[in-house]
Structure formats: structure tokens, C-alpha cells
C-alpha positions in Angstrom: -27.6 -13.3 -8.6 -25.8 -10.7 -6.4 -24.4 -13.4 -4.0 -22.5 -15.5 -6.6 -20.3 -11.9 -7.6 -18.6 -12.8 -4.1 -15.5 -14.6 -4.9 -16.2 -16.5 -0.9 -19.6 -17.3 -1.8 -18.7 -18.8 -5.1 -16.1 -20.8 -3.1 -19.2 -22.1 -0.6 -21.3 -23.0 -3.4 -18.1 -25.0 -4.8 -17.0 -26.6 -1.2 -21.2 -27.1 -0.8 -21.7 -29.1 -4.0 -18.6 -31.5 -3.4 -19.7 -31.9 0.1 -23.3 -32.6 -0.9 -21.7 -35.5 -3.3 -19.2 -37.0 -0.6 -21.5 -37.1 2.7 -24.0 -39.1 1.1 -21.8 -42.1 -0.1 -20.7 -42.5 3.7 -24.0 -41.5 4.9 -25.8 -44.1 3.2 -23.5 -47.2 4.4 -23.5 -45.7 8.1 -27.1 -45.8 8.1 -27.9 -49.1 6.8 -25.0 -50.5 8.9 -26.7 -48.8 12.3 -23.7 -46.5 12.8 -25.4 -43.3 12.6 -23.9 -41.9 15.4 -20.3 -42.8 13.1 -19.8 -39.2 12.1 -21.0 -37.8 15.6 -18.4 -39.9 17.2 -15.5 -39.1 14.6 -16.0 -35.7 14.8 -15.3 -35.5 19.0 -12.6 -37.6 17.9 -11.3 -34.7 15.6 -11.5 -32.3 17.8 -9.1 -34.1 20.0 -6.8 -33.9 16.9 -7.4 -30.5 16.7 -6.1 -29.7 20.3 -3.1 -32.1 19.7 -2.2 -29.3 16.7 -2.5 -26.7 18.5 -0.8 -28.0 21.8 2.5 -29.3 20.0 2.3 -26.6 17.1 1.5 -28.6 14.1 -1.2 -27.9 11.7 -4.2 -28.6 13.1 -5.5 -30.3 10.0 -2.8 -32.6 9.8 -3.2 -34.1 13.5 -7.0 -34.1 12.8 -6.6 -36.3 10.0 -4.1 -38.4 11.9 -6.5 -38.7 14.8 -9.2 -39.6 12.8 -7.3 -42.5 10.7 -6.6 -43.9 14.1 -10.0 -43.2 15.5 -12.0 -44.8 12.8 -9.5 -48.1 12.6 -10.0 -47.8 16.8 -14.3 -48.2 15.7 -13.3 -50.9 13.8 -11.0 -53.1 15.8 -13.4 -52.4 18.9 -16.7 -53.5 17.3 -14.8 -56.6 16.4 -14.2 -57.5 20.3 -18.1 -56.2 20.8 -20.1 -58.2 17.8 -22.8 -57.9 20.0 -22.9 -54.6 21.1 -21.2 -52.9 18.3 -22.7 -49.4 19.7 -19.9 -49.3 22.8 -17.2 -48.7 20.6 -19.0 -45.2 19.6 -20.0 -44.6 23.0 -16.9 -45.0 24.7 -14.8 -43.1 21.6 -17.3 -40.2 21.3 -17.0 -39.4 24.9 -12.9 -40.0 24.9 -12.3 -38.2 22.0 -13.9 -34.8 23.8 -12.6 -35.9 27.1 -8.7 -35.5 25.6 -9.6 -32.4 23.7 -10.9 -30.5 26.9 -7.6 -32.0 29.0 -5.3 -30.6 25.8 -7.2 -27.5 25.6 -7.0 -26.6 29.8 -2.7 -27.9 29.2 -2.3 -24.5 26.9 -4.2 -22.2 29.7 -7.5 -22.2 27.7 -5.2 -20.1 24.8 -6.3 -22.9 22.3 -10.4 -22.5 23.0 -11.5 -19.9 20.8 -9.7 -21.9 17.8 -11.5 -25.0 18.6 -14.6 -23.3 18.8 -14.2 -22.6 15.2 -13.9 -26.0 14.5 -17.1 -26.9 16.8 -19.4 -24.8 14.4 -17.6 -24.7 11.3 -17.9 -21.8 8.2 -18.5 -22.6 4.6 -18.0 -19.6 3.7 -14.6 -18.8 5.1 -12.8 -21.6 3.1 -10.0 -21.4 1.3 -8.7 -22.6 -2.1 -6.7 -25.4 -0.5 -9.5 -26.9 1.3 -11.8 -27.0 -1.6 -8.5 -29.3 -3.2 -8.9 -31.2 0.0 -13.0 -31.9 -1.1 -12.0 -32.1 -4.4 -9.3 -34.9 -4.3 -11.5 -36.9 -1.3 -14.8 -36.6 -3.5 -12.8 -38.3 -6.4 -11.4 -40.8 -4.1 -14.7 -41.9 -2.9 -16.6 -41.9 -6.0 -14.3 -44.0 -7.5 -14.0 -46.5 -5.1 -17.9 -46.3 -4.4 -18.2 -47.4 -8.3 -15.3 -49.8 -8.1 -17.4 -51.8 -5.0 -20.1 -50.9 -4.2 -21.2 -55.1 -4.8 -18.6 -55.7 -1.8 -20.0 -52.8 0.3 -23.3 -53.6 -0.8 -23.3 -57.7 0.5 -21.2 -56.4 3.5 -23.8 -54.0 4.5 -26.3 -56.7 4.7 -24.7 -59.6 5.4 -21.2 -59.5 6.9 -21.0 -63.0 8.0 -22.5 -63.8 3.8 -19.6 -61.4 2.9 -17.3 -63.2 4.5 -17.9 -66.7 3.2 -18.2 -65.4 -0.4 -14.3 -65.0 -0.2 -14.4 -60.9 0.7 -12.0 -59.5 3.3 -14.7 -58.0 5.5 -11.8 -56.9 7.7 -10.3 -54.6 5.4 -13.5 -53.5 4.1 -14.7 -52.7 6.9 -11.7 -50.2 8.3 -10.9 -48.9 4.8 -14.4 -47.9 5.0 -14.2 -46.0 8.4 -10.8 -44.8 7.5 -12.1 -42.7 4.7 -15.3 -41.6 6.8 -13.3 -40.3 9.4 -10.7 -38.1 6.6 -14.2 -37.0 5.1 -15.4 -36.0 8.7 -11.8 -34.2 9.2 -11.7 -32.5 6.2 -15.7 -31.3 6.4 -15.6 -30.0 10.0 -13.9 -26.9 9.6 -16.3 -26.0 6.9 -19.3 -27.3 8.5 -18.6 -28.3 11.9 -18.1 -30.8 14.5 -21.5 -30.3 15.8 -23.4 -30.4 12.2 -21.4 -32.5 10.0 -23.1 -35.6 10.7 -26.3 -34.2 9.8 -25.0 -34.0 6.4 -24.4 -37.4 6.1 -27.3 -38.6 7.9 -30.5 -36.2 6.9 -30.2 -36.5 3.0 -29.5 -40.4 3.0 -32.7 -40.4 5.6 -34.9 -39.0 3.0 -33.9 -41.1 0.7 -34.3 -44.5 1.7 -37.6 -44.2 2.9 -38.5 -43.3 -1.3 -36.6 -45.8 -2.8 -35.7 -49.3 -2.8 -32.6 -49.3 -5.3 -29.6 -48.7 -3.7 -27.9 -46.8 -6.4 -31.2 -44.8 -6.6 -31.0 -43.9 -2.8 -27.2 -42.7 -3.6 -28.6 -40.4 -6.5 -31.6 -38.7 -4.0 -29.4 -38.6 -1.3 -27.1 -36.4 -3.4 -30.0 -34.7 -4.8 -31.7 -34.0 -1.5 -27.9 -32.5 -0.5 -27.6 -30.5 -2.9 -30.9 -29.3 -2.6 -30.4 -28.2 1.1 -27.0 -26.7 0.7 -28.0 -24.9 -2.0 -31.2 -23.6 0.3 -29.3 -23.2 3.5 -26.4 -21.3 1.8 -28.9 -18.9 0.4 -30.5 -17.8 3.5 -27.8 -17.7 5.0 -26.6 -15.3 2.2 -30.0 -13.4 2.4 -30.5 -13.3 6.7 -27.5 -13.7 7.9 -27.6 -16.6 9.6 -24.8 -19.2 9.8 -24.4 -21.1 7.1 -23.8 -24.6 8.5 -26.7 -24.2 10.7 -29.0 -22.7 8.0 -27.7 -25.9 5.7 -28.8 -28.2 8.5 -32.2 -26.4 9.0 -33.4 -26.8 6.1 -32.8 -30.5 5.7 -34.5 -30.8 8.7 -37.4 -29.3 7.4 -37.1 -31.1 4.4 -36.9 -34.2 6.4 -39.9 -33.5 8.5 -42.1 -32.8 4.8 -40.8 -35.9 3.0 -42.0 -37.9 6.4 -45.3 -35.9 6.0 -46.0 -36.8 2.3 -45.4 -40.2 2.9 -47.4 -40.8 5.4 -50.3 -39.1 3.4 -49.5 -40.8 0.0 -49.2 -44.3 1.9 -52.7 -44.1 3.4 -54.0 -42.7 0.1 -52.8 -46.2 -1.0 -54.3 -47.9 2.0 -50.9 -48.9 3.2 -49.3 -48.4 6.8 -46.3 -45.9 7.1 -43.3 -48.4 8.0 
């Protein structure tokens, strides 16, 4: 095809497909742990890292990542103090961590604005070499350590207090866990966005766990169903031009709303109720 003799759209569908790997393996966990709004609330959080870059003239990258490690261990120690209400951690981070990036921003005269806003909606298909490294070497991090534990993760997810007698360190777990969500929020918002990368975790993980009941299995759709809407998304986005991280996010809406449809329908074709 024409689109693939670009030498940036080969990089998108590179960046696309390791994306489409990674999101789901945090995705899954957030969901199933009711943290869904995780990624929302990591990215706000990045963009507070992304100010701190540019206010003190470091690489914004580096200070989002920082920000992030720090953010997601903040989730952590926070939900620990609320067991009850785990949510007020997310809340109260989500709306700080956009709070300090608008107070950094108006401290450099507004200068910094335009650069955030790149970060706020992202471009696949402006990315570099180096960050596709950055996918690369995260993607092989957390596909390792998804098949090295996913038992751990697994009784953790379900049971934290069973975890927890059965001799794991839920503790640890538990922030290792956030600490790697937030790097693969940090490293997936300038391609995608702050305001669309959780919908990349969230949407294809969605899909899948109303299909199946093996967790592995739900890992492989999810993947499946990501690769399957950045794949889509990055080709109308190639064919209307429309941006890319939106387009991606479209379409697994729509693919969301169908698979909801066709359940329903094969369910009562089986007599059964949709749950």
C-alpha cells in the first residue's frame, strides 16, 4: 500500500503494534482492579512532569517519567491509608497533577503552552526512532514480567487480602505494578496523548472480558482488539486526514459499541440475560 512507502508511517505502524501489545497487559489489571480511571489520572500527572521540563530546562521526557514513578507510588501509598475508598487517591491526584501543570505553565508567561498541548493530544505519526526504543525496551519489560507473574498478579487482582496470607508481598506488587503503568503512560502520551491514552488501555481489555473467561485469553483479544483498531484508526487517518490518536480511539469505540451489540443479540438467542 501507498502509506507504508512513508518512512513516518512505517514508524506509526511500528510504535502502533508495540503500543497495542503493552496497553493491554496494564489495561486488563486496572480494570479488574476498578482503577480504570489509573491511566486518566497518570496522565494529568505527566503533564505536570512535562511543565517541570520545560520550566527548569530538562528534557521533558525525563521529568515526565520522574513524575510519574512518583505519582503512581503516591496511588499506591494513598489507597493504602483509604482501603475503603481507594477511588480518592485518583481523584485528588488527577486533579493535582493538572492543577501544578497550569501553575508551572502561567510561571514561564504561557511560553511553555503550545508544547504541552502537544503532549495533551499526542502524534503517532511524528515519532522518532528513539521513542519507538522507548516502546520497544518497556514492551519487553512488561511481557516478561507479565509471564514471570502473572499467578501473583492474577490472586492479587482478586483477592489481595488471599494474596497476602499466601506469603506474597502485595505491597510491592502492588506499586511495582503502578510504577510501570505510569512509565507506560509517560512514554505513550506523546504519541498518543494525555487525553486518549487511557482509552487504549481501557477499550480493547473492555471488549475482551465481556467474551472470555480465561484470563490469558482476555490478554490475547485484548491485544487482538488493539491491534485491530490501531491498525484501522492509523489508516483513516492516513486516507482522511484525521488525527491519528483520535481516529485510533474512534474506532475502538465503535468497535466497542458492536461487540456490546452482538452480545446482547447472541445472549438472547441463547435465552440468557446480558450481564
Amino acid at each position: 500500500m501507498e502509506m507504508f512507502l512513508h518512512e513516518f508511517m512505517q514508524r506509526a505502524f511500528i510504535a502502533g503494534t508495540l503500543i497495542a501489545i503493552l496497553a493491554p497487559l496494564f489495561g486488563l489489571f486496572v480494570i479488574l482492579r476498578r482503577q480504570s480511571l489509573i491511566a486518566d489520572t497518570l496522565a494529568h500527572i505527566s503533564l505536570a512532569g512535562v511543565a517541570v521540563g520545560f520550566t527548569i530546562g530538562v528534557n521533558p521526557t525525563l521529568t515526565t517519567i520522574a513524575v510519574v514513578v512518583l505519582g503512581g507510588l503516591t496511588i499506591e501509598i494513598m489507597r493504602s491509608f483509604f482501603k475503603t475508598y481507594s477511588e480518592l487517591s485518583i481523584a485528588i491526584l488527577m486533579s493535582g497533577g493538572l492543577a501544578v501543570a497550569l501553575v508551572l505553565t502561567s510561571f514561564n508567561g504561557g511560553n511553555s503552552t503550545a508544547s504541552i498541548s502537544q503532549y495533551l493530544f499526542g502524534s503517532i505519526v511524528t515519532i522518532d526512532a528513539e521513542s519507538v526504543f522507548w516502546l520497544l525496551g518497556l514492551a519487553i519489560v512488561a511481557v516478561t514480567l507479565y509471564l514471570l507473574f502473572r499467578r501473583h498478579m492474577y490472586v492479587l487482582t482478586f483477592d489481595e487480602d488471599t494474596a497476602y496470607t499466601s506469603g506474597l508481598n502485595t505491597r510491592l506488587i502492588s506499586m511495582v505494578f503502578s510504577v510501570l503503568t505510569g512509565l507506560a503512560v509517560a512514554i505513550m502520551m506523546p504519541i498518543v496523548g494525555a487525553l486518549l491514552v487511557s482509552s487504549l488501555m481501557i477499550l480493547p481489555s473492555a471488549i475482551a472480558i465481556k467474551w472470555v473467561k480465561s484470563f490469558d485469553f482476555a490478554i490475547i483479544l485484548s491485544i487482538v482488539m488493539g491491534l485491530i483498531g490501531v491498525y484501522s484508526g492509523l489508516t483513516m487517518s492516513y486516507q482522511v486526514g484525521s488525527p491519528p490518536g483520535a481516529s485510533i480511539t474512534i474506532v475502538l469505540i465503535v468497535m466497542f459499541i458492536i461487540s456490546m451489540i452482538v452480545r446482547t443479540i447472541w445472549l438472547r438467542s441463547k435465552g440468557r440475560k446480558y450481564k
